[in-house]
N, C-alpha and C positions, 0 to 999 in steps of 0.2 A: 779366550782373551784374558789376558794377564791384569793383574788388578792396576799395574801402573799404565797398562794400555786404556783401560775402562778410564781411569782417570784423564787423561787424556784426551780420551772422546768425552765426557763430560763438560771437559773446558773448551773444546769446540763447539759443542752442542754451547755452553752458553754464551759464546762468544758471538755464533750464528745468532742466536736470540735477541742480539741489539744491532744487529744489520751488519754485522760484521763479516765474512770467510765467505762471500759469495761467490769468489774463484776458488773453485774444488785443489787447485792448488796451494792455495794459501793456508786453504783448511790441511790438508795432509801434510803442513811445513808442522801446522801447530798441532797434530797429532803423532808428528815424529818424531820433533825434536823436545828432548830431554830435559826438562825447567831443574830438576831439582837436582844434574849434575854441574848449573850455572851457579848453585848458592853457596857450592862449599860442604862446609862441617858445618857452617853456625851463622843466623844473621841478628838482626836486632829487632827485638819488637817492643813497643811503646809504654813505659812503666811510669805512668802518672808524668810528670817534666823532664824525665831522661829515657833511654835507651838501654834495655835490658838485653844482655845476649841470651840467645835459644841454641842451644845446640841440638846436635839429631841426634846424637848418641841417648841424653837424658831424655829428649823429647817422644821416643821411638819411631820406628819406619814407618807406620802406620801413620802415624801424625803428621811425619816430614812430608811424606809424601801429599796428604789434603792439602798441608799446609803450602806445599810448590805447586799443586795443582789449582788455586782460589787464585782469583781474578782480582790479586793484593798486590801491589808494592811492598816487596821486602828489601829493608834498609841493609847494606852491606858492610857500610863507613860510615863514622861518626869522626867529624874534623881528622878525617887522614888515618884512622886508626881504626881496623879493620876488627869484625865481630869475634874474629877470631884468637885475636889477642887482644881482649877486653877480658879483666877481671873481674870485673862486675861492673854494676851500671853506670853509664858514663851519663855527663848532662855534654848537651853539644849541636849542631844542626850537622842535616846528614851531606854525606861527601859523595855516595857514590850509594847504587840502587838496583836491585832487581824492579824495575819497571812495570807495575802490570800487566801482564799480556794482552788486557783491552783495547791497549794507550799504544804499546808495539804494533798491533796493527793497524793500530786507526791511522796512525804516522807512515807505515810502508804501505798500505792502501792506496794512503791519500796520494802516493808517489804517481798512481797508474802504472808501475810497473810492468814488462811484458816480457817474454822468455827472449834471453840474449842481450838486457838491456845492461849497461853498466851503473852501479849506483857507487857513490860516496857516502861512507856514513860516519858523519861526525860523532863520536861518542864510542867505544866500543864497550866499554862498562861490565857488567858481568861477560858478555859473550853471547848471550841467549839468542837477541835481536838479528847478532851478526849472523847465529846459526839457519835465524828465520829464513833468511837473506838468501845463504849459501844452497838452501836446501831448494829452493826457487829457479836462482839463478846461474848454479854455480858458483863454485870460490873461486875461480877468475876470473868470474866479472864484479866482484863485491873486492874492494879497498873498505878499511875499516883504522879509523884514529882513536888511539886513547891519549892521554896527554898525563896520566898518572902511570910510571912506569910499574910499578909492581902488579895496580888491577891489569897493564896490558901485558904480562906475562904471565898472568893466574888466567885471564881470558884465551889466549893462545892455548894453554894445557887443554884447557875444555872444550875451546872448539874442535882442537884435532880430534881428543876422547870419541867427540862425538861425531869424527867422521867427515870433519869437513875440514877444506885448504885455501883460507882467505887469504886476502894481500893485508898483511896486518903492519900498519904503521905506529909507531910510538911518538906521538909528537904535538904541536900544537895546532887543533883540529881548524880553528881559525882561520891558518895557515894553506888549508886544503893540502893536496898531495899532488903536486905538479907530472910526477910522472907517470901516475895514472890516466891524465887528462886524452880528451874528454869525459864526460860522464854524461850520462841521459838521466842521469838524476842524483841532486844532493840531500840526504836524509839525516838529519838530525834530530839526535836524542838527549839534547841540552839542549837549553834556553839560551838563547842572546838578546842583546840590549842594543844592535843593529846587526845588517846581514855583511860578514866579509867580504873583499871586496874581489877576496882571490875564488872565493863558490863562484864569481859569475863569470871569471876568467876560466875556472875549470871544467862550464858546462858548455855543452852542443846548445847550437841555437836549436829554438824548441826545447829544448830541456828545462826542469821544473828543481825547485828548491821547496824543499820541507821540511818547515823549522816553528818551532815556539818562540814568540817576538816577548820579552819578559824585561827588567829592568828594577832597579835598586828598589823597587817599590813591593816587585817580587810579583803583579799583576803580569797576567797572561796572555794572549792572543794564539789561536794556531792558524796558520798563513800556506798556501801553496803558491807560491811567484814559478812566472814561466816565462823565460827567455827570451826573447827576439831576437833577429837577424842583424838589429842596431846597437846590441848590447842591454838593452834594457829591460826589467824584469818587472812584471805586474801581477798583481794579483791580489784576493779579494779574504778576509779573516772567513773561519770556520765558527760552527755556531757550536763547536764544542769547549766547555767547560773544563781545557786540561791544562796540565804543568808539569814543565821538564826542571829539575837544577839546572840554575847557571851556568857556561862554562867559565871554568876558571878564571880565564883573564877576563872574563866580564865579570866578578863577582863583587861584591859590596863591599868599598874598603871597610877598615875597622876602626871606627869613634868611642870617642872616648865616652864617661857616661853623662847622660843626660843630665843638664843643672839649666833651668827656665827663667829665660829672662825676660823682662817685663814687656820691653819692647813697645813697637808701635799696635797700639790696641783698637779695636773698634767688633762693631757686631758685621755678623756672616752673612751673605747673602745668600748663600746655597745650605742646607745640614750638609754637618760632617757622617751623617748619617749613608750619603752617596755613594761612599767607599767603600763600605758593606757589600753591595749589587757587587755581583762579578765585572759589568762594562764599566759602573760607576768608579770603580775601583782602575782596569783599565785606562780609561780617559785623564784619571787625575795624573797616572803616570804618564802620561804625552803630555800633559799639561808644565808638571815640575821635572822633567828627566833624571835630573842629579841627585834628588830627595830621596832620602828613605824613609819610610814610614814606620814610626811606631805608635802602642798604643797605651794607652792607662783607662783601664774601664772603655767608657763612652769615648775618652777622649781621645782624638785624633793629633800628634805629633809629626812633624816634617822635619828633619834634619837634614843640611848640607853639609859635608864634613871638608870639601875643599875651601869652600867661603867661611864658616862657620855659623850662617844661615840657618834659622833655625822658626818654625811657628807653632802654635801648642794651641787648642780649642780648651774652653771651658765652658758649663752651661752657666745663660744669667738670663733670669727670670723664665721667662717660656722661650728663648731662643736661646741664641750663644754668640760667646764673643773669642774673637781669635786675637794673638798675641806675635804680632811678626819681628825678628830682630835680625841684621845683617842685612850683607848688599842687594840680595834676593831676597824680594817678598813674594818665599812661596806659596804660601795660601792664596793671593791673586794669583798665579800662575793656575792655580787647581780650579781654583773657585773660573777664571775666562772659559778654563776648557771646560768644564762641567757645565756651565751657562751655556754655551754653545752647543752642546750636546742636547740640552735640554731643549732647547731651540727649536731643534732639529726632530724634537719627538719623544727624543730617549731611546731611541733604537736600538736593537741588540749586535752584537759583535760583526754580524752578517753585512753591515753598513757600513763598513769599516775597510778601507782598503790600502794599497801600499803600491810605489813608484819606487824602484829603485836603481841608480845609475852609480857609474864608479865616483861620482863626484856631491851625491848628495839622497840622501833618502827621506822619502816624506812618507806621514801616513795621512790620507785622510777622510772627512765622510762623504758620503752620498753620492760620491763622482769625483775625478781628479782635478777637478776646478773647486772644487768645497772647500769647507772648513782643514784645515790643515795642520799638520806639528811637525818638523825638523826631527829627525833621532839625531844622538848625539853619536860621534862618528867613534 
């Protein structure tokens, strides 16, 4: 066995160890296919507040390789500007990602996948994921969207490299791919801020969608919806802990910087301490959709940048008082859903479920008559 084979079965071997590659297939996708010919020459790893390029050359093969072999997300892009033409450290939030390979299949797992199925896969990003795919299912039955043209022509190079002949479309993934259709499953490797409306036009009844439900708050959910014969899609959140980037057209406009205004004041009902918790955090985004969250220390920030809405916590004395200004007061909008949740128990994400038709999408808890929030379309 060759040491980048050894490698390989190591990352299976630890993949297996969290309940992962239980179909002997999936396991030999991910002891076959090639991680570290999806990274390129050079990716970015984390230098105190910005992104440092590594290249393989300085790094050596020995390195490159543990390093494609570790059960990491490696940053590819930093705001559209690839590791590869970085001169040194950029500051930036990242564009584009070699994905964990934990996260890769915990998402095409969750598909129930079966030999002969046809899958969409929103995102095609380095290539790695798609190769999982092909290696399973065939590259005839795997369509695959990038919506960045350059990664979706560095991902093409590397999927063929590596032997495999998807249906590779360049476009916006949103949009699905019409002349693929059907699909016995849509699998998504971006977040969105609701489900398109063309995924449920795209899929066979009975067929399932899996995607990361996320939003300008940047809180997470992971979701399997599964189709009926009326058009409508149901399905119940995952009690994992993960997160995709955004896709693009869902992404957080850009505001200008932050100046606090005094606004209408009073003390909290809930701590802003809620948003911490992964659900807590979660719920407040059903609660405010359009908010983005930021932070100073302790202190919890809401901005709307279409209204210019905005609310700021502060501590005062053993509690706190929040500060709301504009036509939305988002802090109540956080503060109703987090009461309600608390209500409820405080349940974890497993509670949490989703309705979705071409005409309106809700999420809500405990049963589809519950507690409930609207996504924004």
């Amino acid at each position: 066995m060759t040491a980048t084979a050894a490698l390989r079965k190591d990352l299976a071997d630890a993949l297996a160890a969290q309940g992962l590659l239980t179909d002997v297939a999936w396991r030999a996708a991910v002891e076959d296919v090639p991680r570290e010919l999806f990274l390129g020459s050079t990716i970015y790893r984390p230098h105190g507040t910005q992104w440092k390029p590594a290249r393989r050359e300085d790094l050596g093969e020995d390195e490159w390789l543990r390093l494609a072999y570790s059960d990491t997300t490696w940053v590819t892009q930093v705001d559209g500007i690839a590791a590869g033409d970085a001169s040194g450290p950029r500051s930036g939030r990242p564009t584009s990602s070699s994905t964990l390979p934990s996260l890769v299949m915990r998402t095409i797992e969750l598909a129930g996948l079966r030999d002969g199925d046809k899958v969409l896969e929103i995102g095609t990003g380095t290539g790695y994921s798609t190769a999982v795919l092909c290696h399973r299912l065939g590259g005839g039955n795997v369509y695959s969207i990038e919506f960045d043209e350059r990664l979706a022509a560095l991902a093409a190079d590397r999927i063929g490299a590596a032997g495999h002949s998807p249906n590779l479309v360049t476009g916006d993934g949103l949009q699905g791919h019409r002349q693929g259709a059907e699909y016995d499953a849509v699998v998504a490797t971006c977040a969105v801020r609701s489900i398109p409306p063309s995924w449920l036009f795209q899929l066979r009844d009975g067929g399932s969608i899996i995607t990361t439900l996320s939003g300008w708050m940047l809180a997470s959910g992971m979701i399997r919806l599964t189709l009926d014969d009326e058009g409508v899609a149901r399905g119940c959140f995952t009690e994992d802990a993960v997160s995709y980037m955004l896709a693009r057209p869902h992404e957080r406009p850009p505001h200008p910087l932050f100046f606090p205004h005094p606004g209408r004041t009073r003390s909290v009902h809930v701590t802003p301490a809620l948003l911490d918790q992964w659900t807590g955090h979660f719920v407040a985004q059903l609660g405010a959709p359009s908010a983005e969250l930021m932070r100073m220390g302790d202190d919890v920030i809401l901005l709307d940048v279409a209204t210019g809405s905005q609310a700021w916590t502060e501590p005062h004395g053993t509690g706190w008082t929040v500060h709301q200004d504009g036509p939305l007061s988002l802090w109540d909008q956080v503060e109703d859903a987090l009461m309600t949740w608390q209500e409820a128990g405080s349940p974890d994400q497993t509670s949490f479920g989703m309705t979705v038709t071409d005409v309106d999408q809700i999420v809500w808890l405990g049963h589809p008559e519950g507690p409930r929030w609207r996504l924004p379309n």
